[in-house]
ZADRENKOL-828310 format. One record per residue: z negated, y negated, x of N, C-alpha, C in turn; residue in one letter. Coordinates in nm, 4 decimals, always signed. Layout:
REM ZADRENKOL-828310
<<Z Y X> <Z Y X> <Z Y X> a>,
...
This chain:
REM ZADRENKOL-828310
<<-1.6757 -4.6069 -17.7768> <-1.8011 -4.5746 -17.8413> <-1.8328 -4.6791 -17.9502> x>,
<<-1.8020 -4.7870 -17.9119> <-1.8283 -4.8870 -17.9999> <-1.7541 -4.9047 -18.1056> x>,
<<-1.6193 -4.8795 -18.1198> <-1.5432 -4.8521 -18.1881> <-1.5644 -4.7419 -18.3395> x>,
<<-1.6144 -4.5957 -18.2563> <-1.6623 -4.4793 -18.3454> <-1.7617 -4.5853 -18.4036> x>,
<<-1.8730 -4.6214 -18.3417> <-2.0177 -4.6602 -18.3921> <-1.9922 -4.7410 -18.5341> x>,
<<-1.9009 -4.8604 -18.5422> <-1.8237 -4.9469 -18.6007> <-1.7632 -4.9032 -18.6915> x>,
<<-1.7279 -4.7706 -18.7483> <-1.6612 -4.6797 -18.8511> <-1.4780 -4.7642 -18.7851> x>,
<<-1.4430 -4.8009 -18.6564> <-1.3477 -4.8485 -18.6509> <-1.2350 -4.7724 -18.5698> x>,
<<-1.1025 -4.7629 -18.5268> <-1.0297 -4.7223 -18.4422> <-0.9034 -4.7851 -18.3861> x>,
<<-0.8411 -4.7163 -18.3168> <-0.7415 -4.8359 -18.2083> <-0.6540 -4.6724 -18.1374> x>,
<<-0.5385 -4.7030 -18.1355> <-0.4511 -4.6585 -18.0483> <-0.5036 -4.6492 -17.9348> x>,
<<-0.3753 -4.5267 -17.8351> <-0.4509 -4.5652 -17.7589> <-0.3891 -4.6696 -17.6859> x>,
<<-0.3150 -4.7388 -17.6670> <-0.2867 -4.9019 -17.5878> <-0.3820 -4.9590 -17.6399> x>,
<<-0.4125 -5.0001 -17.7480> <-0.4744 -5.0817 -17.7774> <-0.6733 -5.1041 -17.7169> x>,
<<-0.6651 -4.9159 -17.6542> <-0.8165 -4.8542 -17.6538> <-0.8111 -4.9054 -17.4890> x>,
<<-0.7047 -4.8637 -17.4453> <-0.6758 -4.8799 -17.2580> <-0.6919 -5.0485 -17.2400> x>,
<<-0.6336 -5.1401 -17.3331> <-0.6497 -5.2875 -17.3167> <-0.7664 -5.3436 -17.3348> x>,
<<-0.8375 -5.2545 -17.4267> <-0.9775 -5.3180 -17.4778> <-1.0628 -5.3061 -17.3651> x>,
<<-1.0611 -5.1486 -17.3243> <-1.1416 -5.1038 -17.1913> <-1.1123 -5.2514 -17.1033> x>,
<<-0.9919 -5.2416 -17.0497> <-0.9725 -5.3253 -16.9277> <-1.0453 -5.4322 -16.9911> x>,
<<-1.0508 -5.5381 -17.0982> <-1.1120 -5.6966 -17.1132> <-1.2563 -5.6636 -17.1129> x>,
<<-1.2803 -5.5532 -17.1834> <-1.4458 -5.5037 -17.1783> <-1.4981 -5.5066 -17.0564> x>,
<<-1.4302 -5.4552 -16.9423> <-1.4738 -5.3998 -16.8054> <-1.4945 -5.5956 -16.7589> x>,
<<-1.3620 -5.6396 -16.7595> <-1.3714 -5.7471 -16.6845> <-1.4841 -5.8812 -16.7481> x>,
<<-1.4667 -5.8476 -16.9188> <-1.5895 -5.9375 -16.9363> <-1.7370 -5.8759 -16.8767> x>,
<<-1.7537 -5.7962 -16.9032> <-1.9221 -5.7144 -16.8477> <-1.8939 -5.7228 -16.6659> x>,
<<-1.8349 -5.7588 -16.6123> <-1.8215 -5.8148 -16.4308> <-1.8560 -5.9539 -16.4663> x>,
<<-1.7862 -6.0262 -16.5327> <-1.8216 -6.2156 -16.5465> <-1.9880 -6.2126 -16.5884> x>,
<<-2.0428 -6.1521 -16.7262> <-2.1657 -6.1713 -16.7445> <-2.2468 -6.1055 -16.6335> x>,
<<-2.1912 -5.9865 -16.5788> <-2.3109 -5.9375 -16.4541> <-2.3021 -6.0152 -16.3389> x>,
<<-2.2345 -6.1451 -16.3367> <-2.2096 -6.2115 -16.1859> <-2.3424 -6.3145 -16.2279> x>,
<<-2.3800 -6.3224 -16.3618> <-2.4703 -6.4356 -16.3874> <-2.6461 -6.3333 -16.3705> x>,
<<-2.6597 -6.4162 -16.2124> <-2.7542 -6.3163 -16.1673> <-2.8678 -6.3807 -16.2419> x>,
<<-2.9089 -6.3814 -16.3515> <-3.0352 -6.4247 -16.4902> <-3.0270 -6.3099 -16.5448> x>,
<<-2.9002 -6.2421 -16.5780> <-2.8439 -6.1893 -16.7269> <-2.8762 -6.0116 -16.6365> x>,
<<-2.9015 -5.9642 -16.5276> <-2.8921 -5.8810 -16.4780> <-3.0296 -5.7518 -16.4734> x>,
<<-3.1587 -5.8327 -16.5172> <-3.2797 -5.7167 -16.5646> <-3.3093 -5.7602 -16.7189> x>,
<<-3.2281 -5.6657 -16.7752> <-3.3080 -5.6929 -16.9130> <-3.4396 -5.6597 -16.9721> x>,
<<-3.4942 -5.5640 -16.8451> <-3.6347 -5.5387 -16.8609> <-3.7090 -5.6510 -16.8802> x>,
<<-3.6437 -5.7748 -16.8003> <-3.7391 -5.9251 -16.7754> <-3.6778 -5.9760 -16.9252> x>,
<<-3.5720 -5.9470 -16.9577> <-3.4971 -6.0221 -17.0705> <-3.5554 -6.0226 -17.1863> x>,
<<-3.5971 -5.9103 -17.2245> <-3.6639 -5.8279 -17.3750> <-3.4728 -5.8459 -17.4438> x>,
<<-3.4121 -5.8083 -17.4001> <-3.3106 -5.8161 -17.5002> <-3.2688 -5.6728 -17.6231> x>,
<<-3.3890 -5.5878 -17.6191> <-3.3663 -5.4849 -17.6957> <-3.4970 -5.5163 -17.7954> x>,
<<-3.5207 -5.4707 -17.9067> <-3.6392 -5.4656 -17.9686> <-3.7016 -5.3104 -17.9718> x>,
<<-3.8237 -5.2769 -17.9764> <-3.8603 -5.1387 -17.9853> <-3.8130 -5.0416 -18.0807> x>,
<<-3.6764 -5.0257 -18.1380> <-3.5755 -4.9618 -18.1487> <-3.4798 -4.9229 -18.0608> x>,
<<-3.5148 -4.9877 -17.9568> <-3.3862 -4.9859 -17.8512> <-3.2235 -5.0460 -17.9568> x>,
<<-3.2255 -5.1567 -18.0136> <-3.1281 -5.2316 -18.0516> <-3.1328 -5.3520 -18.0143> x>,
<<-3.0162 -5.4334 -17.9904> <-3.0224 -5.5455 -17.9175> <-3.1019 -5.6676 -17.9943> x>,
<<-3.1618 -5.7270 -17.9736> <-3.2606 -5.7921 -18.0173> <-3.1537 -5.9270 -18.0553> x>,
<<-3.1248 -5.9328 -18.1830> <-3.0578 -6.0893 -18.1703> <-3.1302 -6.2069 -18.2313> x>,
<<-3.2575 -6.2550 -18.1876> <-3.4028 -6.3273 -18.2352> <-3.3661 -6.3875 -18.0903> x>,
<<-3.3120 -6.3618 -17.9803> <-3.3267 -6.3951 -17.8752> <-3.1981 -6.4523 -17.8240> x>,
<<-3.2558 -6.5699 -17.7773> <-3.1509 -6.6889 -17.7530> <-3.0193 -6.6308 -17.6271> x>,
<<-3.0833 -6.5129 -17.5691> <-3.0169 -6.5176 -17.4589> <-2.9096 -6.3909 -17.5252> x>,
<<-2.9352 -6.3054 -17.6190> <-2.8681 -6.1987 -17.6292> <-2.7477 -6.2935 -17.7362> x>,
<<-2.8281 -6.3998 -17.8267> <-2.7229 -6.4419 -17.9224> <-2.5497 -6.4904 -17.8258> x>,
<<-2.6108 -6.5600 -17.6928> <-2.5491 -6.6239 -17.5933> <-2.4322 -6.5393 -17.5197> x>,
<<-2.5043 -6.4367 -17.5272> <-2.4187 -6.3100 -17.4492> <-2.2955 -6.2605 -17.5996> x>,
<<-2.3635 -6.2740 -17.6965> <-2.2590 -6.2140 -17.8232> <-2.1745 -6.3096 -17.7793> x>,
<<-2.1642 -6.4169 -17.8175> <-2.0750 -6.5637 -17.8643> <-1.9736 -6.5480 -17.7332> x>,
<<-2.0300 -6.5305 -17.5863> <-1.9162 -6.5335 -17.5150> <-1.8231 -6.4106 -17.5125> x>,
<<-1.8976 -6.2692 -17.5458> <-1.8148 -6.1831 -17.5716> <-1.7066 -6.2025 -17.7023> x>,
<<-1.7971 -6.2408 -17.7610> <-1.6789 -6.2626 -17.9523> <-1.5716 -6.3594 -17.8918> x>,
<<-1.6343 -6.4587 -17.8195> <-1.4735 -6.5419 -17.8143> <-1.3727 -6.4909 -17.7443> x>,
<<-1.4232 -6.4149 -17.6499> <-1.3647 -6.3497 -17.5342> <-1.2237 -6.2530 -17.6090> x>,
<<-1.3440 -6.1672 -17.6859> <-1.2218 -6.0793 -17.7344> <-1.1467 -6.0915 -17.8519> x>,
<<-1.1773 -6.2056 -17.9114> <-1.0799 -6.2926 -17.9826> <-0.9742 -6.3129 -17.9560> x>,
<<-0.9329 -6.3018 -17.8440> <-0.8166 -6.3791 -17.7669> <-0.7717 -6.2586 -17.6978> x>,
<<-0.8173 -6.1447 -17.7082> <-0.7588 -6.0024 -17.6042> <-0.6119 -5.9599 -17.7058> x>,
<<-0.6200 -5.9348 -17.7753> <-0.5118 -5.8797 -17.8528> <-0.4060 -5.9253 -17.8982> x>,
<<-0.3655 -6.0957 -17.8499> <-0.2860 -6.2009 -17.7813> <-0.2261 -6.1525 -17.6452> x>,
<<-0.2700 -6.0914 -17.5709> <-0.2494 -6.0709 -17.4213> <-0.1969 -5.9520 -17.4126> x>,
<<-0.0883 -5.9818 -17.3358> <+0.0152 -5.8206 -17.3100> <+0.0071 -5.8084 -17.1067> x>,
């Protein structure tokens, strides 16, 4: 989805590998029991888009960006 949204695309290995690092990063950030009601978070703005004014959503990008920086290295 994110991909379409992104005007971007990927094979599909490349779509099946992404899934899997996607899945396993979104298990690491949901183990951080803070990061788990974003109702308490405000991490959307009244657009329903992720609010990045907010220290905690910028926090959540940066570990995902590095994360998958390094996925397409990994076989």
């Amino acid at each position: 989805m994110w991909l379409t949204a992104n005007s971007l695309a990927a094979d599909w290995t490349e779509g099946a590998r992404l899934r899997y690092v996607s899945i396993e990063l979104a298990n690491s950030i949901w183990a951080i029991e803070l990061l788990r009601d974003a109702r308490e978070l405000a991490l959307f703005d009244n657009a329903l888009q992720l609010d990045y004014k907010s220290v905690i959503v910028r926090g959540i990008h940066d570990i995902c960006a590095a994360r998958l920086e390094t996925w397409l290295f990994e076989k």
